[in-house]
N, C-alpha and C positions, 0 to 999 in steps of 0.2 A: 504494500500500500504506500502511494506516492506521499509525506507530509505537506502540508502546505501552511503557511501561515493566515488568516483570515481574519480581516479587522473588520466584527460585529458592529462597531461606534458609528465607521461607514456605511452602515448596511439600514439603521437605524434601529435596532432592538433593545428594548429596554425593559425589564421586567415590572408589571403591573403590581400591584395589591387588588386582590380580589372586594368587594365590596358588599359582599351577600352578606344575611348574619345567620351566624353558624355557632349552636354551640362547642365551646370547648374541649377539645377530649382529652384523654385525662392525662395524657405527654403533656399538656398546654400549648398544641399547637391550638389554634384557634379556625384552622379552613384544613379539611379531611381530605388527603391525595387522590387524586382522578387514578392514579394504580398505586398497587403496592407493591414494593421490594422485598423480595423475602427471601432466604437462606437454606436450604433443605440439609436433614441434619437425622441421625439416627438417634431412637430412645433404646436402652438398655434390652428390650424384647425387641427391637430390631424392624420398628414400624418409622414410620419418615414423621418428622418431624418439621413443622414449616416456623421458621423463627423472621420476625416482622423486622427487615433494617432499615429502611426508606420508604422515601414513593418519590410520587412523577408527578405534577401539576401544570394542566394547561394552560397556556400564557398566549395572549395575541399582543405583535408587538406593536406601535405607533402607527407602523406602515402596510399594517394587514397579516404579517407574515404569522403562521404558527408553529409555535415550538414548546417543548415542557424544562421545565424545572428538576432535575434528578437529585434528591439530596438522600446521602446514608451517611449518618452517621455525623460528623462534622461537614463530611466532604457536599461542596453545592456544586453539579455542573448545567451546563445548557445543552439541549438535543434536543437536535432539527433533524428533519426530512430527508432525506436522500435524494432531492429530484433535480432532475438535469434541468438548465438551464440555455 
């Protein structure tokens, strides 16, 4: 896979705050991820385990564009689409 460098700032993408009201949950995030991130993981009898480390939230940017929010753990990134231009 070719790296490339790409400046978002250019492009116009700025992450929103959502504005709906939403209670609480009990992490204290305040708005519940459009997906979850989860971990799969064995219990001691050997059945799978799903362990919750993130999610995804969907974001429109200023200039129409959609992309999500990925955040596990400390780590936050941005993902976007694959589409050719």
């Amino acid at each position: 896979m070719k790296d490339s460098e790409i400046k978002f700032d250019e492009e116009g993408f700025e992450e929103l705050e959502s504005k709906g009201k939403e209670q609480p949950s009990p992490t204290g995030s305040t708005n519940r991820p459009d997906l979850r991130v989860v971990q799969t993981d064995r219990d001691k009898d050997g059945n799978v385990v799903y362990s919750n480390v993130g999610g995804m939230w969907k974001n429109v940017s200023k200039n129409g564009n959609t992309f999500y929010t990925l955040k596990i753990g400390q780590l936050k990134l941005l993902v976007f689409p694959n589409e050719k231009k």
